[in-house]
N, C-alpha and C positions, 0 to 999 in steps of 0.2 A: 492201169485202171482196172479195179475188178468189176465195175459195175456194167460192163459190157457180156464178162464171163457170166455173173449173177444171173441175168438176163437169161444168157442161153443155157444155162440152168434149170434154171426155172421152167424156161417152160418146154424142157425136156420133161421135167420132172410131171406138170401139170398134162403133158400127152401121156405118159404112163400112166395115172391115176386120174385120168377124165372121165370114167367109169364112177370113182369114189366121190368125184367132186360135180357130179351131176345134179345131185340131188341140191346141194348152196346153188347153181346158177342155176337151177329152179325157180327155187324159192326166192333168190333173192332179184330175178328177171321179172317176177311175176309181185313181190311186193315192190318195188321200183315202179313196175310199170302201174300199179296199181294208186299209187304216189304220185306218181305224175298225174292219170286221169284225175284224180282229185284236184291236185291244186292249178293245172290248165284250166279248167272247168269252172272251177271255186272262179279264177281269173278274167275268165270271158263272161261268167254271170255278170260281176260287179263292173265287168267295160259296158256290159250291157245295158243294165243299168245306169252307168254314168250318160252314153247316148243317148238312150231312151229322155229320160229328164233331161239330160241338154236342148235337145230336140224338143221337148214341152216347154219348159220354164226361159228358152231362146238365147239359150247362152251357157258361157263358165261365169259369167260376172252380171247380174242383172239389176240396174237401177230402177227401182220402182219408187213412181209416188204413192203416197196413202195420206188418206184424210181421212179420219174414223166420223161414222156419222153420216156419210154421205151418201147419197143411191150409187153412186161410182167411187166405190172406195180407194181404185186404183185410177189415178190422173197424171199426166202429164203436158202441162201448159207447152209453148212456141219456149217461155222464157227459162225453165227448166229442164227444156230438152236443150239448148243450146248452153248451159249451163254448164249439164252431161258432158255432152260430148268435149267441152273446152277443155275441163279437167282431165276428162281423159287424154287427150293430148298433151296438156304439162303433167301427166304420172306418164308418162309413158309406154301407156297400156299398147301398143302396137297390136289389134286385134286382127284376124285374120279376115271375120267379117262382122260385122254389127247389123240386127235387128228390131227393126223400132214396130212395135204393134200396139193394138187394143186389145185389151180382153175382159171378157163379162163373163163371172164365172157363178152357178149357182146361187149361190145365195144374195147373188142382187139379181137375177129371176133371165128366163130367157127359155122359151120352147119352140118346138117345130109342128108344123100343125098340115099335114097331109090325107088329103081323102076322108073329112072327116073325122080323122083321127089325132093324137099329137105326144108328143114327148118333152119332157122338162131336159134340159142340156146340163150338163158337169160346165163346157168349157165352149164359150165363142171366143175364137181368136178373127180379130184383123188385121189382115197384112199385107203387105206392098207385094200385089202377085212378081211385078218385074222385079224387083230387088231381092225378093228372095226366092229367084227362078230356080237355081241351083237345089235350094231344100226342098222346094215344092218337087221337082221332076224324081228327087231319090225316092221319096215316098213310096211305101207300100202298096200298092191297088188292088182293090176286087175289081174296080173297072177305072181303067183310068181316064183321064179327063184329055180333051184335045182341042183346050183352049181356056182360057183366063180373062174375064172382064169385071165391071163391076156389079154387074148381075152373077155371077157366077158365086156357088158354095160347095163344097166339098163336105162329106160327110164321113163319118167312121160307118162302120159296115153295120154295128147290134143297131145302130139309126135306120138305115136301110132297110135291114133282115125285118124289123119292127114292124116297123111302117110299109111296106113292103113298097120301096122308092129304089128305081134306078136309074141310072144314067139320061138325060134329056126330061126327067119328070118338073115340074114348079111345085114350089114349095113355098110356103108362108113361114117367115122369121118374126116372132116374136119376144121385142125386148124391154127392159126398164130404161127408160132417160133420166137424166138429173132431176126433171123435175118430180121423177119417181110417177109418173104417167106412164102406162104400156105403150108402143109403137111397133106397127107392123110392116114389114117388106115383102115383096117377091121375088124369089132367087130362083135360077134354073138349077141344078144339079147337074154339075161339070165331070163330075167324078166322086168314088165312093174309096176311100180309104181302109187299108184293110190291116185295121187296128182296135184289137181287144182288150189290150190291155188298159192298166188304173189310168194313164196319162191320157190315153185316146177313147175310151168309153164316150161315150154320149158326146160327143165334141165335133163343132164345125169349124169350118175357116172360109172367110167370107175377106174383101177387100176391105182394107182399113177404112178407106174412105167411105164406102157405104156403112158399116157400125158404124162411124161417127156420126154418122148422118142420122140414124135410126137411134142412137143411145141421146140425141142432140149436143153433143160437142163440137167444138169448131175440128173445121176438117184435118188441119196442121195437128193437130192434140194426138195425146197417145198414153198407153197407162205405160208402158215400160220401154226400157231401150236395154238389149242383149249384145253381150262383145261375147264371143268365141275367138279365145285367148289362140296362137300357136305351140304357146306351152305349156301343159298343163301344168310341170310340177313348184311354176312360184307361182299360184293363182293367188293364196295367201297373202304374199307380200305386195304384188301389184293391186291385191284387193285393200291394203291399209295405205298404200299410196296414193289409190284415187281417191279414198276416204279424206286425207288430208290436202288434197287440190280441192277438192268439193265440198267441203266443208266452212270454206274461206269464201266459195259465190253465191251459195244459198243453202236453206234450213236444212242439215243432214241430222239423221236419225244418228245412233250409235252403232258399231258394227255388232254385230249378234253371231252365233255360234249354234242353232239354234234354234229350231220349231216354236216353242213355249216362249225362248227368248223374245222371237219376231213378233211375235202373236202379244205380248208384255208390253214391248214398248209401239204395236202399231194401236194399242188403246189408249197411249195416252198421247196421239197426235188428234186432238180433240182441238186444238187451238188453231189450226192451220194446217197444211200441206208440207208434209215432211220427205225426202227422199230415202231410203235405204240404199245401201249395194249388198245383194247377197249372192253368195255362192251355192252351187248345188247340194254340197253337205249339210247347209242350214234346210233347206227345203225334206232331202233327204234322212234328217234326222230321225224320223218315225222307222223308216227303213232299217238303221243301222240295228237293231234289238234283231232281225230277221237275220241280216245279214252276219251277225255275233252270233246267234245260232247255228247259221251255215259251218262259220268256220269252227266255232266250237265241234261242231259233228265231223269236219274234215281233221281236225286234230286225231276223234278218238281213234279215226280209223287210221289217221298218218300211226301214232302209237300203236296199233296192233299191228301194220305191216310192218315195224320196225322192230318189235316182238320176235313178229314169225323170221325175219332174217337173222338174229342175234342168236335164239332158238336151233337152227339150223346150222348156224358157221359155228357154235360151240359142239354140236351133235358131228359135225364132220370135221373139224379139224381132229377133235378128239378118237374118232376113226382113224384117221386116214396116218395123225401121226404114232397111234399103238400099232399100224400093222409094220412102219418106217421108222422102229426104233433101233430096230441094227443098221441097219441104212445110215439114218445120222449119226449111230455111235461110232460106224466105218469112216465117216468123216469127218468126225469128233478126233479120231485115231491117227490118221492121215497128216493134220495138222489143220483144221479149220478150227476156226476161235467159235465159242458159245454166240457171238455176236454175229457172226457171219453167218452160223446157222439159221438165225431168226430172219438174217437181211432176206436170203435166198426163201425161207420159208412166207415172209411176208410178201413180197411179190410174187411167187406163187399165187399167193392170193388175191395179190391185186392186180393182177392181167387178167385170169379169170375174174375178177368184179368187172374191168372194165369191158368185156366183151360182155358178160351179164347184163350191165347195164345198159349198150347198146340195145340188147334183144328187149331190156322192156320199154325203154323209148317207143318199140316199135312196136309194140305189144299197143304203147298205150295211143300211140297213132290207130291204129287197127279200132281199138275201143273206142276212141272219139268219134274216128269216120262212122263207123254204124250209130254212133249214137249221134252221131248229125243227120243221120237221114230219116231219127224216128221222129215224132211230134209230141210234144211234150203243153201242146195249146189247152187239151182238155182239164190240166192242172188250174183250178181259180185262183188267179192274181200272180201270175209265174210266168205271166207276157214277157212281165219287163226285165225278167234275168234272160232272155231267149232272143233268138231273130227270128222274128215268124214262126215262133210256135217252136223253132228247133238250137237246140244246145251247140254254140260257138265253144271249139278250146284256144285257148292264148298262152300260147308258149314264152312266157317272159324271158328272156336269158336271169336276170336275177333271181327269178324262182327255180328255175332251172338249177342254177350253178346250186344254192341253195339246199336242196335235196338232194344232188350227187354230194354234198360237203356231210346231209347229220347224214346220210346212208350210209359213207365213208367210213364219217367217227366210229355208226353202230357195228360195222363191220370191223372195225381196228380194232374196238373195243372185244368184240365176242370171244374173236380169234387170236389176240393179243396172248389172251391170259394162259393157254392150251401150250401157244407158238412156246413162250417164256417157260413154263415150265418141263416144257420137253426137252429144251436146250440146257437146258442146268439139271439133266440127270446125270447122277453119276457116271464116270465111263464105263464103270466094268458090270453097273445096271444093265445098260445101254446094249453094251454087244452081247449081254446075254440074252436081250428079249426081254427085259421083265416090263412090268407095268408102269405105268404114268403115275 
């Protein structure tokens, strides 16, 4: 077997000229590592992201009613939630856990009204504090809450900072009812949420049962029901399969793909109460133009780290094999084939990549951790790629494998053409020195 010999070879060879091959496991540690921080980074925005809105919109899959026209455009009767859920059980949606709420968002009206003073809201969510114990305790705090009834509200913090309300203050909740009448409540402040971003701006969470109360819907009602799937990656298909169980027990909408889409056909449920199911990517569709930018800008600079490494292994192989041209012409001489030269000369280089490439792994570990510790909050509307203000990296193995695979090719590629042409010099070039 020679590929053992090759081996010890090689990287005799690469301890002799570790000096000349310095400058590639430079370059090529520091564009790797530099590749990594990007596409880690690129990776923990958009998980962040997907949370963030999961955690808003209360699900990977959310059944919402809509009836265009209405002061509560989003409803859900006793006989459409049981409906839901039926279907969900013959598609097989197996959800880890499901979410059933109210929500008055905006533009069917709802403010806060403290010390005289008061705030219009983005977002009243209600929800089963006991059922969704779990999500409520993960939550953020500026101050957190140490107890749950139906007096109880939980605020986002710009609410608080506003208004200047905290913890144990009352507060007056004012909302729309069906009959498109104002109705007002009193809520303690249990806790202040400590969320600035688009999804948590101006937003409370109050017990379902009290907004139904205050919106006048029967108490059982709700506008949506959230499944958080176990897997995310057939959300798709389990989403056209509860489509087709739900479609058979009551009035379902068409599935949408889709911001402009949803918003198309929630205007022409003018005739009755229609269901949707949509997934976060419908929601998230305004995003995706941001998020195309992202990556577009992590391309130019994946392409220029892969430049400067291309750049460098043609600058050094080219070195290192004009000063090594008697050297392989003595081995050329000896009896090793043109092929054998390139094997031993290509590993060469690929042992030193792979120790290169360890070192910027950890280069680019180094670069994340400091840049986990800075805060990235003061940026407007860049909550939601972040956890609290600071940058997560996610180290996929797929993306991983990925960039050590075009790092690879670009370095095959550089040093390929140098390798090949030094090995098919003539012999009697060769051991006299001359040039490449």
């Amino acid at each position: 077997m020679k590929l053992p010999f090759f081996i010890k070879l090689s990287l005799k060879y690469l301890w002799r000229y570790k000096r000349r091959y310095l400058f590639l496991f430079l370059a090529l540690g520091f564009g790797f590592g530099v590749i990594t921080v990007i596409s880690s980074l690129k990776d923990g925005m958009k998980e962040n992201l997907y949370l963030s809105a999961q955690s808003h919109y209360a699900g990977d899959i959310t059944a919402v009613g809509f009836e265009a026209g209405q002061a509560l455009d989003e409803h859900l009767t006793r006989t459409e939630q049981e409906a839901i859920l039926a279907a969900a059980e013959t598609a097989g949606l197996d959800p880890a856990s499901i979410a059933i709420r109210t929500t008055i968002h905006a533009k069917n009206g709802g403010s806060i009204f403290f010390n005289g003073n008061s705030i219009a809201l983005k977002h009243i969510v209600g929800a089963d504090w006991n059922e969704e114990k779990s999500y409520f305790e993960h939550l953020s705090y500026a101050e957190a809450p140490g107890y749950w009834n139906e007096d109880s509200i939980l605020l986002s913090r710009p609410i608080a900072d506003e208004l200047g309300i905290r913890r144990g203050d009352s507060i007056t909740l004012e909302v729309m009812t069906v009959e498109r009448h104002k109705n007002t409540g009193n809520f303690v402040v249990s806790g202040i949420v400590e969320d600035a971003s688009v999804f948590g701006y101006y937003k409370v969470y109050v017990s379902r049962l009290s907004l139904n109360r205050l919106a006048g819907i029967a108490d059982e009602d709700c506008s949506l029901i959230g499944f958080f799937l176990k897997n995310r990656k057939i959300i798709e298909q389990k989403r056209k399969n509860f489509h087709d169980a739900l479609k058979t027990r009551i009035n379902t909408g068409p599935l949408v793909y889709d911001r402009n889409s949803l918003s198309e056909e929630i205007d022409k449920s003018k005739t009755g109460l229609r269901v949707f199911l949509i997934t976060l990517p419908v929601y998230l569709s305004e995003v995706a133009q941001l998020m195309d930018a992202i990556d577009l800008a992590s391309y130019v600079l994946f392409g220029m780290m892969l430049a400067i490494i291309m750049v460098s292994a043609v600058v050094t192989c080219r070195l290192i094999l004009h000063e090594r041209t008697k050297e392989t012409g003595t081995m050329r001489a000896i009896g090793f084939y043109e092929a054998d030269l390139r094997y031993i000369l290509q590993l060469e280089i690929a042992i030193m990549a792979l120790f290169s490439l360890a070192a910027g792994f950890l280069l680019a570990l180094l670069i994340n951790r400091i840049l986990s510790h800075s805060s990235f909050g003061w940026f407007p509307g860049f909550e939601v790629f972040t956890q609290n203000g600071k940058f997560t990296a996610l180290y996929l193995p797929g993306t991983t494998l990925i960039n050590i695979l075009i790092t690879g090719i670009a370095l095959s590629l550089a040093a390929g053409g140098p390798i090949f042409r030094n090995s098919r010099n003539p012999l009697p070039e060769m051991l006299s020195g001359g040039a490449l």
